[in-house]
VEXDREN-2710 file (C-alpha; in Angstrom, 1 decimal):
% VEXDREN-2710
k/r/px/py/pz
1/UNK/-13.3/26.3/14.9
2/UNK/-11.0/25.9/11.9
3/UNK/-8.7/23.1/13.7
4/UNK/-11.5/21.5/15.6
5/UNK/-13.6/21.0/11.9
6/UNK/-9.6/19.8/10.7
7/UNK/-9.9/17.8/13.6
8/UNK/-13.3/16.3/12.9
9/UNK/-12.9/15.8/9.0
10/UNK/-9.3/13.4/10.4
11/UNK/-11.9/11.5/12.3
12/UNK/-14.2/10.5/9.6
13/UNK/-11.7/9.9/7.5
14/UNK/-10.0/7.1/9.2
15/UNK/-13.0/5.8/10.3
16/UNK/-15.0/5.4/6.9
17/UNK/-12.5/5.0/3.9
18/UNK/-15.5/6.0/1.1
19/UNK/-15.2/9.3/2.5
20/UNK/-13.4/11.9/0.5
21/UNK/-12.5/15.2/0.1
22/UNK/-12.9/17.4/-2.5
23/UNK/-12.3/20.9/-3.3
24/UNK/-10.4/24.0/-5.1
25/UNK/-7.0/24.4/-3.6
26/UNK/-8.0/21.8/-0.4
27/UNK/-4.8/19.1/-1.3
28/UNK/-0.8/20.8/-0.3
29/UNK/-2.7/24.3/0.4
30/UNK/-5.0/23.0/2.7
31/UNK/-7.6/25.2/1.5
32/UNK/-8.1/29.3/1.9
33/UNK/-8.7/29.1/5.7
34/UNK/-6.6/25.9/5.8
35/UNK/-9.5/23.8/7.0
36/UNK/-7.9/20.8/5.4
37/UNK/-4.5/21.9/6.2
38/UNK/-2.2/18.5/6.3
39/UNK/-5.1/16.2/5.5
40/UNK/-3.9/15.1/1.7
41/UNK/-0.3/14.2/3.4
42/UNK/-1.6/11.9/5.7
43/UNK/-4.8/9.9/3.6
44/UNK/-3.5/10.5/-0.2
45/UNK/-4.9/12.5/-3.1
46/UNK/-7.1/9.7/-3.6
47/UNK/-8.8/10.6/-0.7
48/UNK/-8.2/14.1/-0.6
49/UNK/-8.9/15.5/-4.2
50/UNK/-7.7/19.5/-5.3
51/UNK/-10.7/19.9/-8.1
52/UNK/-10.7/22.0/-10.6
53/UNK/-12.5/25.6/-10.6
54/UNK/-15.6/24.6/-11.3
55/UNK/-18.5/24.2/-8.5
56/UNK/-21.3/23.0/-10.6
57/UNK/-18.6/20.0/-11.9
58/UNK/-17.9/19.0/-8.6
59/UNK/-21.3/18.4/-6.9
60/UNK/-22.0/16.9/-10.1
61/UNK/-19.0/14.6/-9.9
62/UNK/-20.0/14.1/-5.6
63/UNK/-23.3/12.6/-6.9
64/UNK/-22.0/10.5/-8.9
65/UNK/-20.1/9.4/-6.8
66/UNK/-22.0/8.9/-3.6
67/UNK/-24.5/6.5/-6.5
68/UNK/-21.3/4.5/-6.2
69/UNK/-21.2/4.3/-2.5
70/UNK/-18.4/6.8/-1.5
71/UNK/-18.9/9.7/0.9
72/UNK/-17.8/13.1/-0.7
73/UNK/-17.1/16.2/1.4
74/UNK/-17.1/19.3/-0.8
75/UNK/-15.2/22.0/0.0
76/UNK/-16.7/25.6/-1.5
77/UNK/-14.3/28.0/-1.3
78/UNK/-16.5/30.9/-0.4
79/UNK/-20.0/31.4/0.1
80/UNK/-21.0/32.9/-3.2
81/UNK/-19.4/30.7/-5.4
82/UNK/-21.9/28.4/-4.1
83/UNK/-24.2/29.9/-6.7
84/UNK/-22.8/28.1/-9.6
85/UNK/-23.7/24.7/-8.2
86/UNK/-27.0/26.4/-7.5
87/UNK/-28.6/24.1/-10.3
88/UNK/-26.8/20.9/-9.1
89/UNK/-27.5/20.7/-5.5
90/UNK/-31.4/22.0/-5.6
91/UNK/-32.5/20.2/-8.9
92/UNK/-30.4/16.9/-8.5
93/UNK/-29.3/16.5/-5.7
94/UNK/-31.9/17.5/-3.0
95/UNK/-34.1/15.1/-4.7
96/UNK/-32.2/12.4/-6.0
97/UNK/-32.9/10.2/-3.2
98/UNK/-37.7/10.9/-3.9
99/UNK/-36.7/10.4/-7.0
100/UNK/-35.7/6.6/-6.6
101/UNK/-38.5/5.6/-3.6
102/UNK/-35.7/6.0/-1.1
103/UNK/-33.6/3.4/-2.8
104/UNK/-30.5/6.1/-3.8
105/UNK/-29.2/7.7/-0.4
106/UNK/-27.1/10.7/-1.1
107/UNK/-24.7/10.7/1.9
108/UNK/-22.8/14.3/0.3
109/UNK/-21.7/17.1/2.7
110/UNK/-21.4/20.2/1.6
111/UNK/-19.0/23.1/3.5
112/UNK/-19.8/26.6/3.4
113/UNK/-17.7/29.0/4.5
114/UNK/-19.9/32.3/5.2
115/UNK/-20.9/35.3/6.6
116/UNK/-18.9/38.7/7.2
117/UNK/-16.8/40.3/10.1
118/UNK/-13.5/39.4/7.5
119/UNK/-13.7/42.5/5.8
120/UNK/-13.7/41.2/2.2
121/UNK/-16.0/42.1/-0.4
122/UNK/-19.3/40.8/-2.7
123/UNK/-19.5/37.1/-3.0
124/UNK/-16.8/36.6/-0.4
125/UNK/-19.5/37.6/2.2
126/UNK/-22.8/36.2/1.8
127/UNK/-25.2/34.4/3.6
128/UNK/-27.4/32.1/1.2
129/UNK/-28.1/29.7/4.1
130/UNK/-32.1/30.4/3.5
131/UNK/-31.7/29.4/-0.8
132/UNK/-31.1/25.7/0.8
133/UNK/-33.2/25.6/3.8
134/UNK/-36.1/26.6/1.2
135/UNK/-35.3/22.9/-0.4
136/UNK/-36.9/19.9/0.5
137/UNK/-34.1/16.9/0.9
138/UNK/-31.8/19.3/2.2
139/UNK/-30.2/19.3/5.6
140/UNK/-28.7/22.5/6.7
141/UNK/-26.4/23.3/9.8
142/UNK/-24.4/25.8/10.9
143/UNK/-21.9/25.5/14.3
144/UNK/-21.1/28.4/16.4
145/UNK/-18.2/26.8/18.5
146/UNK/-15.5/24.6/18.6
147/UNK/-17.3/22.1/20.4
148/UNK/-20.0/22.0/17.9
149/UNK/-18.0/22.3/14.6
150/UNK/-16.1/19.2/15.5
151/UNK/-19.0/17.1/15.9
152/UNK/-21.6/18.1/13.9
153/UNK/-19.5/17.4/10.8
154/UNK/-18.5/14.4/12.0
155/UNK/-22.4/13.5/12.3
156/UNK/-23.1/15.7/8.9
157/UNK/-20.7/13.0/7.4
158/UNK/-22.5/10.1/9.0
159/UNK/-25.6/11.4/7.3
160/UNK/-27.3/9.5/4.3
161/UNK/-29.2/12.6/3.0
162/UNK/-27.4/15.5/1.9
163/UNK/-26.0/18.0/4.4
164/UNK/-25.4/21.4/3.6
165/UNK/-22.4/22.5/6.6
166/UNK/-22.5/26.2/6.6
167/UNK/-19.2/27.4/8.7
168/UNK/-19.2/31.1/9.8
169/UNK/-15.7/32.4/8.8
170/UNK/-15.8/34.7/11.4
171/UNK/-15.7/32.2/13.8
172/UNK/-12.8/29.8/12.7
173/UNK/-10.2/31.9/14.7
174/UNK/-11.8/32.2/18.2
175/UNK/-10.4/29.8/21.0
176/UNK/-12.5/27.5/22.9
177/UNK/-12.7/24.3/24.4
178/UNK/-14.0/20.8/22.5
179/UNK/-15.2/17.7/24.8
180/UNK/-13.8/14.7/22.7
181/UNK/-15.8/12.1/24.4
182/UNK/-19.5/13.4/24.0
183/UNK/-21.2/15.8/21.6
184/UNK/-24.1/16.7/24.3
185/UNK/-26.6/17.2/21.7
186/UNK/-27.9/15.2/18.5
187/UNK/-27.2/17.6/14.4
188/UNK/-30.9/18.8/14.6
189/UNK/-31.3/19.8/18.3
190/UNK/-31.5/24.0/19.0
191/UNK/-30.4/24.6/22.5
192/UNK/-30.5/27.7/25.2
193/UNK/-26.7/28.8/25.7
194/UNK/-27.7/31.6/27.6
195/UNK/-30.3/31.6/30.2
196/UNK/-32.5/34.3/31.2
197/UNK/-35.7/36.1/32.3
198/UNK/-36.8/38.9/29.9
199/UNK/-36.8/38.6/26.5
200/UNK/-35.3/35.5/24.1
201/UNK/-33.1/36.1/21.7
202/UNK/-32.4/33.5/19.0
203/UNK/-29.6/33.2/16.1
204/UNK/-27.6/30.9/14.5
205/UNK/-23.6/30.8/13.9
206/UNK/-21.5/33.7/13.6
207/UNK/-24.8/35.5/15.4
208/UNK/-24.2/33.5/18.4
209/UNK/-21.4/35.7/19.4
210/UNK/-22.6/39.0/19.1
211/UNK/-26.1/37.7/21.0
212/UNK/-24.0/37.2/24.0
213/UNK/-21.9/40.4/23.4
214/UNK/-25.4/42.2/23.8
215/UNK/-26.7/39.4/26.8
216/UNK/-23.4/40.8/28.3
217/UNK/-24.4/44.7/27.8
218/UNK/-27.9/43.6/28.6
219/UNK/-27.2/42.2/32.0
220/UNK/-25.3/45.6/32.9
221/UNK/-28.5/47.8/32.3
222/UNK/-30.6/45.1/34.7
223/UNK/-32.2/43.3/31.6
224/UNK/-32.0/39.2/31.3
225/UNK/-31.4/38.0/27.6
226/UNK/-32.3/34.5/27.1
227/UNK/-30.1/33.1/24.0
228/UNK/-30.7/30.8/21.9
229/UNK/-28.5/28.6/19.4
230/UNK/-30.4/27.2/16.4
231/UNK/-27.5/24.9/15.2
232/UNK/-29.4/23.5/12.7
233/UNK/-31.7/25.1/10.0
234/UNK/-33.7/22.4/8.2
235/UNK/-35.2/20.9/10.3
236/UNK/-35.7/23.9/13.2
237/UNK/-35.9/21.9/16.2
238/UNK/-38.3/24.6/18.1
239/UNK/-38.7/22.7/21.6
240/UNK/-36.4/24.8/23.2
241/UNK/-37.2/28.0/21.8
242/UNK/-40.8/28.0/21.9
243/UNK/-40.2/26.5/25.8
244/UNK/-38.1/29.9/26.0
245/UNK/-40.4/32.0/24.6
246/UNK/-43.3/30.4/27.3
247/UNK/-41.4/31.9/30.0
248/UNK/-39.9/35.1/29.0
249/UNK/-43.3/36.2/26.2
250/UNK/-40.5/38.4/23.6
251/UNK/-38.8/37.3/21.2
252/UNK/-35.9/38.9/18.4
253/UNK/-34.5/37.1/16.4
254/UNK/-31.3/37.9/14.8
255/UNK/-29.3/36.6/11.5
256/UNK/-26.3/38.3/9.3
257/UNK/-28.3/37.2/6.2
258/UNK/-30.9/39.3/4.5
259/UNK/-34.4/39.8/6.4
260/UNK/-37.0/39.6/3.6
261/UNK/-38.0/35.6/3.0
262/UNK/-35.6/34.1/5.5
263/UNK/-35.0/32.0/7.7
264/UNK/-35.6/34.8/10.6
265/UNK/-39.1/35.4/8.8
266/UNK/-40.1/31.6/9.5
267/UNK/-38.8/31.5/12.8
268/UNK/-40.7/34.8/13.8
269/UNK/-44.1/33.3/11.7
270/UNK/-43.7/30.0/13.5
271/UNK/-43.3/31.1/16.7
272/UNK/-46.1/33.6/16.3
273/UNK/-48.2/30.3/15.0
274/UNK/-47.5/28.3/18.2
275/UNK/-47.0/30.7/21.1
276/UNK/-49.1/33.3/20.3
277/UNK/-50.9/33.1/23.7
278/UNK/-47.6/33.5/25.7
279/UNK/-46.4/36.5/23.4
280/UNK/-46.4/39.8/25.3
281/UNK/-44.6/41.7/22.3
282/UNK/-44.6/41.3/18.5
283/UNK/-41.9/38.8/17.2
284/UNK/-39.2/41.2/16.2
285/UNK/-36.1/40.5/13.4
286/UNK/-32.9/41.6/13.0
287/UNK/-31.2/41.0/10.0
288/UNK/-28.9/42.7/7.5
289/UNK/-30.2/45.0/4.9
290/UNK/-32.1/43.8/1.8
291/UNK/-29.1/44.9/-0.2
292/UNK/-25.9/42.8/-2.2
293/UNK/-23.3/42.9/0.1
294/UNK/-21.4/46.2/0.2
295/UNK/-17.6/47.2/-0.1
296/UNK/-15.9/46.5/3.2
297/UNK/-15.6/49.6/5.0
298/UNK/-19.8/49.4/5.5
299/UNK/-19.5/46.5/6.8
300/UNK/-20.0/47.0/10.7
301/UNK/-23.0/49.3/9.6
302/UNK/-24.6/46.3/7.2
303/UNK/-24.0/43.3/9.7
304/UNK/-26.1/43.3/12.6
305/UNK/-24.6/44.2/15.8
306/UNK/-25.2/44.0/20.1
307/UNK/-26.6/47.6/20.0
308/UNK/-29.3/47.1/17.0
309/UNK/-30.2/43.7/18.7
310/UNK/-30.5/45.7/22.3
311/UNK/-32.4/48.0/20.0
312/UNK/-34.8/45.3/19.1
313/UNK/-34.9/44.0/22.9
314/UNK/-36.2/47.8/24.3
315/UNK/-38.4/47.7/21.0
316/UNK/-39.8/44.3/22.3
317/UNK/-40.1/45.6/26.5
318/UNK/-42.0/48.9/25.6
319/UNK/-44.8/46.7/24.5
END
């Protein structure tokens, strides 16, 4: 996922030059998980800009910029440094655009690097993807595959509203294959990965994976897991899941962020709201614990994993 978002970032730049880079550490380093690795040698600091240590400063300075026309992709080192910017990107930026009847796109992406499985510690680990999807003018995304990664930030880019690209870390090392002609589905669109007969399961990013580690586990013990790949976060496109949920009647939905006032909780509400009739089971979450993130070796026991979502899928047959 790493190479193929390197890959994509290479394409919008050449093919836009008001795009830009910016970030801590993103110009010779290429950035903590190199995501920009190479990028500054081949389009210039002037197009790929090392910023200093301050977060709120450089959505700040993005703004400005993308009033003048220009493109910025910011780079946020790790997901809880995000929180510095907190003010910039909710109070300014998400509704810069209202603000001036339409008349002041704001064409800024954001990358997140975020969630767990790395083994590092507070603010290295979070998953704040719910803070943004709360926030009207906000468009929020998160890829779960090569494939994906390399066009949906291509497309995040082509955006004039503000795009919020959260990448799960977890997921930049994994191998897999990227169509280079055709993207297969539009930013916004969910879609079933997974098919199956029993019970729906539905996650977004780094999730993906352990929803078909416990599909896989599933399938051995006779049970059918339908997954589901959000992709995007704000706007939810629910065709596809509440069509899944139609035919199977259970649903669990499954996220590494925390489970009180997130974007599981809507999900689970809305799908309650709108397929109530074909739901033979309570909407069921799983999430991580309503706790900071904890030191490293709790980690497998805080992040959600294939047995506690199979836990949730018997949970959801009993009924």
């Amino acid at each position: 996922m790493a190479k193929a978002i390197t890959a994509g970032l290479r394409e919008a730049l050449r093919a836009d030059d008001k795009v830009l880079l910016m970030g801590e550490d993103i110009g010779p380093l290429g950035g903590v998980f190199r995501v920009t690795e190479g990028l500054q040698a081949e389009f210039g600091d002037h197009r790929v800009l090392d910023t200093p240590l301050a977060e709120s400063g450089i959505v700040g300075t993005a703004i400005g910029l993308a009033m003048r026309g220009y493109r910025p992709v910011i780079e946020i080192q790790f997901d809880g440094f995000i929180f510095p910017a907190f003010d910039q990107i909710t109070t300014q930026l998400a509704r810069m655009n209202l603000r001036h009847e339409g008349r002041m796109p704001m064409p800024i992406v954001i990358r997140v690097p975020y969630g767990g499985h790395i083994g590092s510690i507070e603010h290295h680990q979070e998953s704040p993807e719910a803070y943004f999807a709360h926030t009207p003018g906000l468009r929020v995304v998160s890829p779960s595959s090569p494939h994906d990664a390399y066009w949906m930030i291509q497309e995040a880019i082509a955006s004039n509203d503000p795009v919020l690209f959260f990448e799960p870390k977890s997921r930049y090392w994994p191998k897999g294959p990227v169509d280079l002609d055709r993207s297969g589905v539009p930013l916004h669109s969910s879609r079933v990965i997974r098919s199956g007969t029993d019970v729906t399961v539905v996650g977004h990013g780094a999730m993906i994976s352990t929803l078909l580690q416990a599909a896989d586990i599933a399938a051995g013990e006779g049970t059918s897991l339908e997954v589901v790949d959000l992709r995007s976060l704000s706007p939810i496109d629910y065709g596809p899941l509440l069509e899944s949920v139609n035919r199977t009647g259970r649903l669990v939905v499954a996220q590494e962020a925390y489970g009180s006032v997130s974007v599981g909780s809507e999900i689970a509400a809305t799908v309650a709201e709108r397929a109530f009739y074909s739901l033979e089971a309570p909407v069921l979450r799983v999430s991580s614990f309503d706790t900071p993130f904890p030191p490293a070796a709790l980690e497998t026991e805080y992040l959600p994993s294939p047995d506690r979502v199979l836990e949730a899928v018997d949970r959801a047959l009993a009924y």
